[in-house]
BALO-228905 format. One line per 4 residues: number of its first residue (from 1); their letters; for each residue x negated, y, z negated of N, C-alpha, C. Coordinates in pm, whole numbers. Atoms other than C-alpha are relative to their C-alpha. Layout:
// BALO-228905
NUM) a) X:Y:Z:X:Y:Z:X:Y:Z  ...
// end
This chain:
// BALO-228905
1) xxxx) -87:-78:-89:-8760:8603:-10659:147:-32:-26  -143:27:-15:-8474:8406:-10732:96:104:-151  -65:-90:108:-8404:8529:-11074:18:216:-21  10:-135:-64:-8437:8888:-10945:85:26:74
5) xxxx) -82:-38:-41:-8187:8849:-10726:136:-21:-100  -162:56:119:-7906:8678:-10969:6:113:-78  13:-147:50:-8014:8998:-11150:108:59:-20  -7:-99:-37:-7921:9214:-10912:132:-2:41
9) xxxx) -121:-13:-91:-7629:9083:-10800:86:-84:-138  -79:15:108:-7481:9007:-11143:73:143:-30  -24:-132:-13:-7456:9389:-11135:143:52:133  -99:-20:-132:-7225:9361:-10776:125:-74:-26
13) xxxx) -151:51:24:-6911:9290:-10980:120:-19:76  -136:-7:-86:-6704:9394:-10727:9:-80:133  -16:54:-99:-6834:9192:-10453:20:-183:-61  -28:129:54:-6834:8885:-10719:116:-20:-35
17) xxxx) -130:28:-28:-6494:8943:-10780:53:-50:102  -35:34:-122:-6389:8954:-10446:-65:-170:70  101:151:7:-6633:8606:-10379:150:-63:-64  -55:51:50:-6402:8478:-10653:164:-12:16
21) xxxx) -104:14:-38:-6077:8581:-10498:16:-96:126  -27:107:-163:-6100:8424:-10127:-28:-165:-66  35:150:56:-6238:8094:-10360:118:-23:-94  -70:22:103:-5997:8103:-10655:131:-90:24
25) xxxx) -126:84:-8:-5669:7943:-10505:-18:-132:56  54:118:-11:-5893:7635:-10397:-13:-86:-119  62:78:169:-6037:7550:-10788:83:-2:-38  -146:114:72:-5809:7304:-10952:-80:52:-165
29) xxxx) 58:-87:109:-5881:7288:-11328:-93:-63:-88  123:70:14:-6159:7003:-11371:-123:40:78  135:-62:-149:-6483:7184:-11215:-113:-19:-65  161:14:-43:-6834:7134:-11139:-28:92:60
33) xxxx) 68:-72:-59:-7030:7390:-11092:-166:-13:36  130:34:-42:-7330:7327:-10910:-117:167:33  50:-121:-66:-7632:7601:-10928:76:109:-76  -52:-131:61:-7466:7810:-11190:-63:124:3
37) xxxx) 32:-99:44:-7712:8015:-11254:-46:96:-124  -40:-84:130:-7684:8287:-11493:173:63:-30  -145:-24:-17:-7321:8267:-11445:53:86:54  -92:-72:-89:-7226:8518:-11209:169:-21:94
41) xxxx) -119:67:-16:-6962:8281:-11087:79:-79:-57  -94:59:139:-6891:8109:-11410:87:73:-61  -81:-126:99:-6715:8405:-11549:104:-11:17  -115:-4:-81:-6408:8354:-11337:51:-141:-66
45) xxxx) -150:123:-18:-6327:7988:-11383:-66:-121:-146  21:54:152:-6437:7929:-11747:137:-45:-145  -143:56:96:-6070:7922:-11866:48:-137:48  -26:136:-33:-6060:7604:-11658:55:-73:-94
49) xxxx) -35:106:132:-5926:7294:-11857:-191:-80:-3  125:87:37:-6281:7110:-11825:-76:57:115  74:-77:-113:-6556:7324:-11680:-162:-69:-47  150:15:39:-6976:7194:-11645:-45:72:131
53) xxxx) 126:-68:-64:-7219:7406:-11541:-111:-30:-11  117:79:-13:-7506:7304:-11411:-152:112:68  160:-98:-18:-7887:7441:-11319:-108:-129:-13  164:44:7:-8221:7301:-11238:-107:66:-99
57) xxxx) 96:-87:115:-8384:7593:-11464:28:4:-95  -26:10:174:-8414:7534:-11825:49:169:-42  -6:-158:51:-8420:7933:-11908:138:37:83  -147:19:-83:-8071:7949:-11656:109:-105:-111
61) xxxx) -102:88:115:-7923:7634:-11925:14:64:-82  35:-56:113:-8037:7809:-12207:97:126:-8  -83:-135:-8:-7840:8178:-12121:148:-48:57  -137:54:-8:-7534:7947:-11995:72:-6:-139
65) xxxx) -41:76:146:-7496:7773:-12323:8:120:-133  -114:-146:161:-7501:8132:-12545:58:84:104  -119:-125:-47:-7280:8325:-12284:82:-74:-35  -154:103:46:-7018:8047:-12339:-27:-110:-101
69) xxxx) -17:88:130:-7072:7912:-12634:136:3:-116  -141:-35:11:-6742:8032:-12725:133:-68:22  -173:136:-95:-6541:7753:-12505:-68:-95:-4  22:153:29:-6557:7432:-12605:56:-53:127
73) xxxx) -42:116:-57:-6396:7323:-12297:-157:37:114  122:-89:-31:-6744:7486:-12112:-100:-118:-48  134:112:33:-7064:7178:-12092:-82:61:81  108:-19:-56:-7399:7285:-11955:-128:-101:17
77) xxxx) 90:107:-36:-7578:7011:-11756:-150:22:68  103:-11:-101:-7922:6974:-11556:51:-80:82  -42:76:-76:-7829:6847:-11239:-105:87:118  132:2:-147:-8127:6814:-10932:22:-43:91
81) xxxx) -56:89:-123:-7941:6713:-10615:-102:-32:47  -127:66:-14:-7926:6476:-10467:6:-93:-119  -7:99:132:-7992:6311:-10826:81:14:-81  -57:-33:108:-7700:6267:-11066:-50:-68:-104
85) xxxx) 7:73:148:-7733:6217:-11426:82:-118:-14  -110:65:-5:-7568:5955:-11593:125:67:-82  -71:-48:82:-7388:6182:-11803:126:47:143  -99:-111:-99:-7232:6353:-11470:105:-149:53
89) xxxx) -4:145:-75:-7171:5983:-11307:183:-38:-69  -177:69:25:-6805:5905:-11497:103:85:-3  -169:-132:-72:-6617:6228:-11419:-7:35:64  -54:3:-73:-6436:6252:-11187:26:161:41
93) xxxx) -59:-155:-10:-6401:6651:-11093:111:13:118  -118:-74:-100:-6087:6795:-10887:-16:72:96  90:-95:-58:-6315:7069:-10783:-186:-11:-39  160:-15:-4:-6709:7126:-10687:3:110:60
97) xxxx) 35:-204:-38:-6792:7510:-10657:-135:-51:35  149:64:-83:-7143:7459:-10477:23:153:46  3:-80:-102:-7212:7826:-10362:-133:78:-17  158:17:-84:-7557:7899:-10155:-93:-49:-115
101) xxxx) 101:105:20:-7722:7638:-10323:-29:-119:123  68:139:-82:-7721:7353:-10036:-94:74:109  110:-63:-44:-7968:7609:-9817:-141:-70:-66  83:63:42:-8206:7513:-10086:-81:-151:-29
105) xxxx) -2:165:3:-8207:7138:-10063:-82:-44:113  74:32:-145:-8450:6982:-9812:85:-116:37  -125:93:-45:-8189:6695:-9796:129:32:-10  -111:-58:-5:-7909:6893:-9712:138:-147:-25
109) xxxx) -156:112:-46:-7668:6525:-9592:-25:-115:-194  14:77:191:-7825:6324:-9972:93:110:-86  -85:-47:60:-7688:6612:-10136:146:-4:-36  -161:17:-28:-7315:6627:-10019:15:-93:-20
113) xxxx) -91:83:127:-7285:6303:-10068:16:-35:-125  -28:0:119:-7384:6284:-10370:114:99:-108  -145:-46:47:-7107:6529:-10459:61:-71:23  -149:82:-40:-6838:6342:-10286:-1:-106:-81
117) xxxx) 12:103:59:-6924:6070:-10492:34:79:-181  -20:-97:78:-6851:6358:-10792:149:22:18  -178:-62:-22:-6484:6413:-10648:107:-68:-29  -146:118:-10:-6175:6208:-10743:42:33:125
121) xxxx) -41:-27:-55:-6001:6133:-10492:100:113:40  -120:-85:0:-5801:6412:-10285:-96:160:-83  65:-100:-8:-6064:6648:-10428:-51:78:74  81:-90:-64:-6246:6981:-10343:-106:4:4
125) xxxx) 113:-34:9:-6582:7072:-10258:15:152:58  65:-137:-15:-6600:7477:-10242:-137:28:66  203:13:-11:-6934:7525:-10045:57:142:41  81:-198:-51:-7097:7872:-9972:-78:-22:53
129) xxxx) 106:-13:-95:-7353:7884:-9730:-56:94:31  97:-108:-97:-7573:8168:-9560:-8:-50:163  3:-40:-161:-7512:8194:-9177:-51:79:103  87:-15:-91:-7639:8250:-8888:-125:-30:10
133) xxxx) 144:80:3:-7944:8078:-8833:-147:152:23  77:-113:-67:-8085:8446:-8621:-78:73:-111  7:-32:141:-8072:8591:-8966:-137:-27:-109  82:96:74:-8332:8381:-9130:-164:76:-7
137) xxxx) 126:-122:-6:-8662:8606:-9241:-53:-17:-170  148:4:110:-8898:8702:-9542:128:-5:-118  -66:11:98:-8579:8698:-9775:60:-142:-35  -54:130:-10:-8433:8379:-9687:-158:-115:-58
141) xxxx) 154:56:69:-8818:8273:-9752:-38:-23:-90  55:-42:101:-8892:8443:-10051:162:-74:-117  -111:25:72:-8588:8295:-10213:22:-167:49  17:139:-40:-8680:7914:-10078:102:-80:110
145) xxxx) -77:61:-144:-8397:7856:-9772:-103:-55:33  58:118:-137:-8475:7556:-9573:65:60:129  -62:-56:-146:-8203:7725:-9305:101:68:-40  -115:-104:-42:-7918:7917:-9242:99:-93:120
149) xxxx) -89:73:-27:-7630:7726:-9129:116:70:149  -75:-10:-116:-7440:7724:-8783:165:-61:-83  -102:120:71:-7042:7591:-8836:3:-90:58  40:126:-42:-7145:7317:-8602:-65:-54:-81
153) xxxx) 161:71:99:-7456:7212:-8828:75:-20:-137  -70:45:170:-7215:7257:-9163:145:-93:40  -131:103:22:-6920:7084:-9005:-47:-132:22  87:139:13:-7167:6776:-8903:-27:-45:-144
157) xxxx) 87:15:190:-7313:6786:-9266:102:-49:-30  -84:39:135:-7016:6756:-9434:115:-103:58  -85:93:-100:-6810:6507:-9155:-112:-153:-37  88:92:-32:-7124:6288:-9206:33:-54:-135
161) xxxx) -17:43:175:-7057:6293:-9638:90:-64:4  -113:63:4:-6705:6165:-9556:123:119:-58  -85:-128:71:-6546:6513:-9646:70:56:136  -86:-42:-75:-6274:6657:-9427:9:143:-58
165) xxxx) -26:-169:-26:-6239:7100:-9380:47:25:41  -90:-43:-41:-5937:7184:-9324:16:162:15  15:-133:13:-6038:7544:-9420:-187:15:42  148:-45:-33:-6412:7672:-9255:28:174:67
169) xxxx) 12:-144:-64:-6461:8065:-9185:-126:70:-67  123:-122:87:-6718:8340:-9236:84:49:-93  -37:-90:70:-6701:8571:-9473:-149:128:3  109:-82:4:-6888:8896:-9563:-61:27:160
173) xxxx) 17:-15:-118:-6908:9043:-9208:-130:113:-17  40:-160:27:-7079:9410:-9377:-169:-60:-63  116:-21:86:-7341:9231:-9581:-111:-107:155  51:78:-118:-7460:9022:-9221:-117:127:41
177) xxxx) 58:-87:13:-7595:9404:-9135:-125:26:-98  97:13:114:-7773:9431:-9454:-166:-99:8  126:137:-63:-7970:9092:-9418:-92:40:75  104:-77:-181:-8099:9186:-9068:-51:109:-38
181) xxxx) 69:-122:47:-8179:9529:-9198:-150:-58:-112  148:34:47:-8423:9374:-9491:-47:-98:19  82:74:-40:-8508:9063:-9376:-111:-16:166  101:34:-137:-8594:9064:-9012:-85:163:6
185) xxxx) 64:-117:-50:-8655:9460:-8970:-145:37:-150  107:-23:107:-8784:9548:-9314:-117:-84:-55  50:100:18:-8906:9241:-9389:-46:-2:-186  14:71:149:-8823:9232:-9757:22:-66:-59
189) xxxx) -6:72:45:-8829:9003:-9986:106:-28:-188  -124:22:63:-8558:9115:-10241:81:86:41  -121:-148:23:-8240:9306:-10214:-34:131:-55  45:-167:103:-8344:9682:-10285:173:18:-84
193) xxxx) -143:-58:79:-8114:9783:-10573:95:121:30  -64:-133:-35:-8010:10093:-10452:98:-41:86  -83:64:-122:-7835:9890:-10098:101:-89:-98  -68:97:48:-7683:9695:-10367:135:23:-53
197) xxxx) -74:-91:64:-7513:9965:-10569:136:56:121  -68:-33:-105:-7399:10106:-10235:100:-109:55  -106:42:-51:-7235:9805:-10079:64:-66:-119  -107:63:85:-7053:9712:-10392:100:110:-46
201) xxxx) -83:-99:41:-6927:10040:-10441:79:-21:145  -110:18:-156:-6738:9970:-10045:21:-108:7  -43:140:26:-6651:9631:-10126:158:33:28  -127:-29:-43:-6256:9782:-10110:-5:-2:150
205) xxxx) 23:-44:-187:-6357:9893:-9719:-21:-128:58  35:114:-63:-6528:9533:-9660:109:-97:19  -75:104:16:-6267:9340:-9780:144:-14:115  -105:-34:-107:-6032:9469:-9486:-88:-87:134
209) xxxx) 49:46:-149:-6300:9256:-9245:124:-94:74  -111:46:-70:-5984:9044:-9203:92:11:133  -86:-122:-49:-5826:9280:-8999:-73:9:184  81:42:-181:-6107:9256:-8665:35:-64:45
213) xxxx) -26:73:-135:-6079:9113:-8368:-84:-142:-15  111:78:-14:-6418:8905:-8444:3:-91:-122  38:76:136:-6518:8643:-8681:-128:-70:-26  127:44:66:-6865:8642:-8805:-15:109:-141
217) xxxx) -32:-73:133:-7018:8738:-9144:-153:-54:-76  133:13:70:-7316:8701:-9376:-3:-175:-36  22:107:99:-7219:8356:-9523:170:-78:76  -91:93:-36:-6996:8035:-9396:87:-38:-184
221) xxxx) -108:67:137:-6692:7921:-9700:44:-146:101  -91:125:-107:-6591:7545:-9603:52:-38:-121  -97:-9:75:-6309:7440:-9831:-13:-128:49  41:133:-31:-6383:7039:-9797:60:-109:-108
225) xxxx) -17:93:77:-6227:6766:-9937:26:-180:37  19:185:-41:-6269:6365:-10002:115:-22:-13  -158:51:-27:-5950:6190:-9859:32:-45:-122  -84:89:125:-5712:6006:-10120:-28:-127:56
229) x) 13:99:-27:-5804:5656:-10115:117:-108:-63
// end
């Protein structure tokens, strides 16, 4: 299921752009990317000065390592939170892009720290999350969520790692609709492509959610970083 969705939503350029704008003026230019993927979010911050991408799935390493085989400054690790390698263990990153991978973790608080322990001091951790707990159905299932995150429950998590969020907000108010539509009502288990096409073609319209009165949204951003010691 999972690779079905990375798919589908490698195709939703415009909402991965946009993803990559509200994140982009956070990522310094040493990054960790946790949960790459098939690079849907590597694409953006591959001109980095020192970028590793990382994955639990061999066949996910494998399509990292020939899309960017091109940039030498570009490493492709296995990394299994909360376990680091030792290869990961002596650098120091600036930035940790982490986005909706800690859902999947049954030790959500092992995880984080084991990033923070990834951050030089005075570093970022980028997280992405999936919100609202209400939310939570045959997609969140079929795609292995442990939960769906309150910003009480993610500002505990990440207060507990030793990480300070000076920045926490929703985002994606339009695709919150969506969710609820196929997970709780429909009760499906991937993104239909067609809903996909559609809200990426109004990604211009979404991106005005700023602009409401309200502030909820498909997915929590916490912008987190380990003090300077």
């Amino acid at each position: 299921m999972g690779a079905t969705t990375l798919e589908r939503m490698a195709t939703a350029r415009a909402f991965n752009r946009w993803m990559y704008q509200r994140l982009g003026p956070w990522i310094g230019r040493r990054v960790l990317e946790v949960g790459s993927g098939i690079g849907n979010m590597s694409q953006f911050i591959a001109d980095r000065e020192r970028v590793v991408l990382t994955d639990t799935d061999a066949g996910y390493r494998e399509r990292l390592r020939a899309r960017f085989a091109h940039r030498a400054n570009v490493a492709v690790r296995e990394l299994s939170l909360p376990d680091i390698p030792d290869g990961l263990v002596a650098e120091r990153f600036d930035t940790i892009v982490c986005l909706n991978v800690l859902e999947h973790i049954e030790d959500d608080r092992a995880a984080l720290a084991a990033l923070r322990g990834l951050l030089a001091p005075g570093g970022r951790l980028v997280l992405v999350v999936p919100a609202v707990p209400f939310l939570y159905g045959t997609l969140d299932r079929a795609l292995g969520h442990y939960r769906r995150y309150t910003r009480s429950l993610l500002r505990e998590r990440y207060a507990e790692a030793g990480l300070a969020a000076p920045r926490l907000e929703y985002f994606n108010l339009a695709g919150l609709l969506g969710w609820w539509l196929a997970a709780r009502v429909l009760r499906r288990e991937t993104i239909p492509p067609g809903w996909l096409r559609v809200y990426d073609t109004l990604v211009p319209l979404f991106r005005l959610e700023w602009l409401l009165p309200w502030r909820i949204g498909q997915s929590l951003i916490a912008i987190c970083e380990r003090p300077r010691e």
